[in-house]
Each structure stands twice: as C-alpha cells, then as structure tokens.
C-alpha positions as CSV (number, residue, x, y, z in Angstrom):
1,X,38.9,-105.9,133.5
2,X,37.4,-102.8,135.4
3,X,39.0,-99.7,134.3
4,X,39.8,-98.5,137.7
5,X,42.5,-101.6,138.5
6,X,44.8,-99.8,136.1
7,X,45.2,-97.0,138.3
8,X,47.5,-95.6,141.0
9,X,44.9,-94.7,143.2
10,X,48.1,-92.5,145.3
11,X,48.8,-90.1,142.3
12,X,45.6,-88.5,143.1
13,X,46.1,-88.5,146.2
14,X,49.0,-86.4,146.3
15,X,47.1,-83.6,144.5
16,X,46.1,-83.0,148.1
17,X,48.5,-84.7,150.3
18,X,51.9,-84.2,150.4
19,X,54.0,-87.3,149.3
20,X,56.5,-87.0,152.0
21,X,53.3,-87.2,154.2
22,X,52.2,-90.6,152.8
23,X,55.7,-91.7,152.6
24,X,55.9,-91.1,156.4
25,X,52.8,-92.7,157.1
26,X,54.2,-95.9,155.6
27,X,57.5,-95.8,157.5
28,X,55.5,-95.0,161.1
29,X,53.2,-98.7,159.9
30,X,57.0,-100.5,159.8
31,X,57.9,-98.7,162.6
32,X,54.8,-99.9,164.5
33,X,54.6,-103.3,163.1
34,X,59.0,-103.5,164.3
35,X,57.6,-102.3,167.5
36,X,55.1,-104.7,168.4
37,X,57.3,-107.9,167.4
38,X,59.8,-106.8,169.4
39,X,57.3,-106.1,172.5
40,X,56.3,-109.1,171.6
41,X,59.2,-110.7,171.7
42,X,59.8,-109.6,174.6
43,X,57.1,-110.4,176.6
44,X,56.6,-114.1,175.5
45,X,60.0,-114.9,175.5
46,X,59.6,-117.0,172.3
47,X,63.3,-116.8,171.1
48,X,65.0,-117.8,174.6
49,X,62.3,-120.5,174.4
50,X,63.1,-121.4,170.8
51,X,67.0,-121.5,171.9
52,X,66.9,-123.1,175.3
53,X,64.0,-125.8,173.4
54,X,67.2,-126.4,170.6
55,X,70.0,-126.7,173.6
56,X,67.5,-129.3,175.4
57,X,67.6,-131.3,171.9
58,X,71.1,-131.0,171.7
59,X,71.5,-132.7,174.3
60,X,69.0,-135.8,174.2
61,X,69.9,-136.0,170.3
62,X,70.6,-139.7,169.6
63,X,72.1,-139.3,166.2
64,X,74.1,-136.3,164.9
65,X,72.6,-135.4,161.5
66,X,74.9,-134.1,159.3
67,X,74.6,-130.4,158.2
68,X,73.7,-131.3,154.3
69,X,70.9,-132.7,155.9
70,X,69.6,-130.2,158.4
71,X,70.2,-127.8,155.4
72,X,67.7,-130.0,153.3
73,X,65.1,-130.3,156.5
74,X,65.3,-126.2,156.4
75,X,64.8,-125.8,152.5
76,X,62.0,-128.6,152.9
77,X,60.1,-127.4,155.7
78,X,60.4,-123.6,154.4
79,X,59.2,-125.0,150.9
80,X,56.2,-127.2,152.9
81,X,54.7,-125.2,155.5
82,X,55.6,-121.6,154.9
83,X,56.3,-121.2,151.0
84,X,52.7,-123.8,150.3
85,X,51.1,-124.1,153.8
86,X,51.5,-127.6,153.5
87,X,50.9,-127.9,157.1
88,X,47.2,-127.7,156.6
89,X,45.4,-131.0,156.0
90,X,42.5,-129.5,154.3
91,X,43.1,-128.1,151.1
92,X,39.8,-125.3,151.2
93,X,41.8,-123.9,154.4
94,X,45.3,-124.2,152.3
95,X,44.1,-122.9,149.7
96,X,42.3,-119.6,151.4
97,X,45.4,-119.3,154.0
98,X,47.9,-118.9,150.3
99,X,45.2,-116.5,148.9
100,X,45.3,-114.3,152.1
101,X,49.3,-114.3,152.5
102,X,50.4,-114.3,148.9
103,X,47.8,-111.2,148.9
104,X,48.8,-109.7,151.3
105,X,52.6,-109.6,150.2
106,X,52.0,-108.4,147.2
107,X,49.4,-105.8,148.3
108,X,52.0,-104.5,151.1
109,X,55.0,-104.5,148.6
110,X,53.0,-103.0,145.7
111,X,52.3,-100.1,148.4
112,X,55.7,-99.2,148.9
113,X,56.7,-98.7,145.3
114,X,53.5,-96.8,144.3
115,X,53.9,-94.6,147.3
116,X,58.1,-94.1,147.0
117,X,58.6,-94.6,143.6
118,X,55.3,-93.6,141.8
119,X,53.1,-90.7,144.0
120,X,53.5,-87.7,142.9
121,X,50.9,-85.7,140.7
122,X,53.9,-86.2,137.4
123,X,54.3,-89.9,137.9
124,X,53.8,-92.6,135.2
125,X,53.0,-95.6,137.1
126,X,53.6,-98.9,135.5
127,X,50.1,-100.3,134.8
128,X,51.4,-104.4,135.8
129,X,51.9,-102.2,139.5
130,X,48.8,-101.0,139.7
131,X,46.9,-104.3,138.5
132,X,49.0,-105.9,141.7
133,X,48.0,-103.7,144.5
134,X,44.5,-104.1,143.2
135,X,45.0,-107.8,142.7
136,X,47.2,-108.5,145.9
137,X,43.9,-106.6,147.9
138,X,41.2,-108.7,146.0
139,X,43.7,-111.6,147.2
140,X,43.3,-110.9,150.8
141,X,39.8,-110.7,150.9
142,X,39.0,-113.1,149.5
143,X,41.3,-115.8,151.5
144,X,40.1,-114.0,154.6
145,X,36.2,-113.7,153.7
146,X,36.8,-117.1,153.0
147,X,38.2,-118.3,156.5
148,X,36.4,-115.6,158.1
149,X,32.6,-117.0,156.9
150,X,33.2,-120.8,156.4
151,X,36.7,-121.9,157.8
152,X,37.3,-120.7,161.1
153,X,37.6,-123.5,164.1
154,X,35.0,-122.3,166.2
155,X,32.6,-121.7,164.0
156,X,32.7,-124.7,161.7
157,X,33.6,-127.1,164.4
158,X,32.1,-125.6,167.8
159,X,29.2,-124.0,165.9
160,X,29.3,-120.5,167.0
161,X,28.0,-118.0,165.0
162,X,30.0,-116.6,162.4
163,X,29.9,-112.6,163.9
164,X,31.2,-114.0,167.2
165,X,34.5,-111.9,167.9
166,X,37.2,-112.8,170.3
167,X,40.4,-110.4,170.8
168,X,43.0,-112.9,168.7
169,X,40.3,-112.4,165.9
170,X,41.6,-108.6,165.2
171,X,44.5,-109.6,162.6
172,X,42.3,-111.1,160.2
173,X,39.3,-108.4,160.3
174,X,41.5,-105.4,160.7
175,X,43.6,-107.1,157.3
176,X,40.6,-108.2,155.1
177,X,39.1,-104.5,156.1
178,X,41.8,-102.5,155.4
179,X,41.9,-104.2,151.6
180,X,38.3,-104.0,151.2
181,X,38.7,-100.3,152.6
182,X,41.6,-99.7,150.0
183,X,39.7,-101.4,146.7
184,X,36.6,-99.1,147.7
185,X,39.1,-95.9,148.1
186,X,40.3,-96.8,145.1
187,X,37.1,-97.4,142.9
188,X,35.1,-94.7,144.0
189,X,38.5,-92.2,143.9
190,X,38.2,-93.4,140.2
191,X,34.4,-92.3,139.6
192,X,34.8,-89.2,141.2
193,X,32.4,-90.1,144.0
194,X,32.4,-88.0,147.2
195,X,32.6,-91.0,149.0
196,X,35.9,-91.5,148.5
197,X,36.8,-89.3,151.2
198,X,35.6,-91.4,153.9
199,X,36.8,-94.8,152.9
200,X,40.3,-93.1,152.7
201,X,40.0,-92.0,156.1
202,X,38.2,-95.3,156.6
203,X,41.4,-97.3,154.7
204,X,43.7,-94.9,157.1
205,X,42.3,-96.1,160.4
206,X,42.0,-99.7,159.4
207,X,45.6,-99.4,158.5
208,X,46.5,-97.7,161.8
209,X,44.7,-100.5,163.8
210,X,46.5,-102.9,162.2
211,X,49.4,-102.4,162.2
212,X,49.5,-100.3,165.9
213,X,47.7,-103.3,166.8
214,X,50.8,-106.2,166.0
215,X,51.5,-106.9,169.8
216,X,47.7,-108.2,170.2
217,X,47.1,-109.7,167.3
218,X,48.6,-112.8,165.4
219,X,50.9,-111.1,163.3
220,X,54.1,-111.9,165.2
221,X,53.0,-115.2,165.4
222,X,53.8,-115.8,161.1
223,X,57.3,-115.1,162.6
224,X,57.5,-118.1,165.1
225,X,56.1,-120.5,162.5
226,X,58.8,-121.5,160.3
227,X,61.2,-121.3,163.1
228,X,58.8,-123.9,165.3
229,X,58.7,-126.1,162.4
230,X,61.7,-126.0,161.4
231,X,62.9,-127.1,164.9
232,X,60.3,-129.8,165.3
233,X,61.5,-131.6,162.1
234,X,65.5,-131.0,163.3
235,X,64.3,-133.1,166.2
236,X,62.5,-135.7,164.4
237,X,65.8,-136.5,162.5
238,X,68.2,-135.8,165.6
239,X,65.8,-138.6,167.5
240,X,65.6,-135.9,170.3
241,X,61.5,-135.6,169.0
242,X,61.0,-132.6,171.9
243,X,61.2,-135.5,174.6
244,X,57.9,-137.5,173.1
245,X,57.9,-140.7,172.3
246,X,57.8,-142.2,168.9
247,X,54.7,-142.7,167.3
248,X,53.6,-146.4,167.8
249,X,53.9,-149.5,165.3
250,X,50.3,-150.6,166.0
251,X,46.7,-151.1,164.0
252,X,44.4,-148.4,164.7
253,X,42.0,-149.7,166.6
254,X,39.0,-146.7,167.2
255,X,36.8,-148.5,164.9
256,X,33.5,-147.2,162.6
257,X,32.8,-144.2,165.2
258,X,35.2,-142.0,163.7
259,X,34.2,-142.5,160.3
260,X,30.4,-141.2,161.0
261,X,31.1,-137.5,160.3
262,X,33.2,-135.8,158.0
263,X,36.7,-134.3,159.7
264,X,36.1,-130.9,160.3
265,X,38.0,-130.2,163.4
266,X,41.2,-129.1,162.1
C-alpha cells in the first residue's frame, strides 16, 4: 500500500493555513449544500407533491395495511433501493452507483474528523482515518469513472460520445473531480512536489462548485428517492398503485424482436 494513504494530508496543511480556516470552509460546504436543498425544495415543490400524492392514496386506498406492515415496506425498501441500490436491474450500474455513494460517504465523513478532530500541526491522526479518506476518494472515482465512460444512458444507449456534457451532468464530474483533485493533493503534498499547490487550489474550487452548485445538480435528488419509493410500494400494498392499473395477467406476446440485442436501455 502506497505510503502516502497513511497520511493526514490536513496536518500539513495547517502549517500554513489556519485550522479555524479549514474548519470554516467545511461548515460554509454544509451551509451551501442546506442551502440549495432547501431552494430546491422550494422551487420544485417535491414535498407538497410528496404529501398531497400520499393524501390522493389515502383516499383511493382499497385495503388499510396495518402499520407492522407499512413499517416492514419502509425497512425493506430503505434496505432494497437505498442501502443496496437494488432498484437497478443491471448489476455493472449497481455495482458502480454503491462504489460512488458508499465512497462518497465515507470520503465526506472522514473529512470532518481529520479536519475537526485531527488538523492541527501536533495531531496524531489515527492511521484506519486516513486509509478511509484515501479509500472513500479512490471509491468515488472509480464508481463515477465507471458510469461516467461506460454506463451512462445516453452514451451507451443513444450513442453519443462519451465527452458530451449536459447541465444535470455537473454532480457527477464536479464529485469524481474533486476526489481525483483531493488523492493528487494529497500524493504530491506527500512527495514534496510543488504541484501540490495547485491541485489544492484545484481540490478547493472543485469542492466550491459542488457543493455551491446543489440547487443545479442532482444532489437533492438522493433526497427524494427513498421517499418516492417508499411511497410507491405504500401504494402497491394500499391497492391505491398512484391511480394505475394493475399489471395484466397475460402471456407476453412481443415475440423474438426483443431478444435480438442485448438490454442496454436502462
């Protein structure tokens, strides 16, 4: 295992930064990320949908499901689609959407304890800490490198190239830069390169457009999903179904057609 990994790449830092200054820095990227939910919020007006959508199925409920049950559709449908993104029917997209979130957790909450707990120019940082922010970074990129290059809809179903960039697209490419950013900080922090000095202005910006940048992006949208799923399955059991009908008792009849290419339209 490189050297580097083992690390707090913010005790050096503060040599030359205060640590009340990178301290701050981290609250203003809550503040900003609290911010642009809430605009968010606002301005879509998810929640009143998300309660006027649970009224409606109140009322066209056909069976009242008991609240052991609705408790057991929550714990399954937070276990399923948020805690495993079961929701994803292939498992190369699963698979780089759990790298990319789990990595980003733990990159985020390995941030706040090496920069309140473990940055200053005396601290003793816990190696296992270190070997996380490193690992939770490596994580992210490589779920998002992943979906960016191979995974994405419109380039592996519509066949557009894989550099095309569309506004929704900044979440992902200002996350997967601002971890590659922070490993290359990092590393060439450790070798005493004068490089470091822009990728840590480089990792600053990439963190400031990230998180200034929640009420464009996709970020608030991680916030709707459980809720959305959770109320979809609360009206499969209520019979209520979101005023669809149910799904037909009949032989698929499409025939060979569909079986010609392999399903990549997710």
């Amino acid at each position: 295992m490189p050297m580097f990994v083992n690390i707090n790449p913010f005790v050096e830092l503060s040599n030359s930064i205060p640590t009340v200054a990178l301290q701050g820095f981290l609250l203003c990227m809550a503040a900003l990320t609290a911010g642009g939910v809430i605009l968010d919020i606002i301005h879509k007006k998810n929640v009143k949908y998300f309660f006027d959508n649970a009224k409606k199925a109140k009322e066209k409920a056909k069976t009242n499901v008991p609240t052991g049950k609705k408790v057991g559709i929550i714990v399954n449908t937070v276990a399923h689609d948020v805690l495993i993104s079961g929701e994803f029917c292939g498992w190369k997209r699963q698979v780089a959407h759990l790298l990319g979130m789990y990595g980003t957790i733990i990159f985020w909450v390995t941030s706040a304890i090496l920069v309140f707990k473990y940055a200053t120019p005396t601290s003793d940082t816990p190696v296992i800490i270190s070997q996380l922010w490193h690992l939770g970074a490596a994580m992210t990129c490589l779920g998002a490198y992943w979906f960016w290059f191979f995974l994405r809809v419109d380039v592996a179903a519509e066949g557009h190239k894989w550099y095309r960039v569309v506004f929704t697209d900044m979440f992902v490419l200002s996350l997967v830069v601002t971890s590659t950013f922070g490993l290359a900080w990092s590393y060439l922090q450790f070798a005493g390169s004068a490089w470091s000095q822009l990728f840590l202005v480089l990792f600053i910006l990439s963190n400031i457009i990230l998180f200034g940048g929640v009420y464009w992006s996709k970020f608030a949208h991680m916030f709707y999903k459980p809720g959305a799923a959770i109320q979809k399955h609360l009206a499969e059991a209520d019979g209520s179904r979101d005023s669809l009908p149910e799904p037909a008792d009949a032989p698929e009849q499409f025939g060979l057609g569909i079986k010609r290419e392999a399903p990549r339209h997710y």
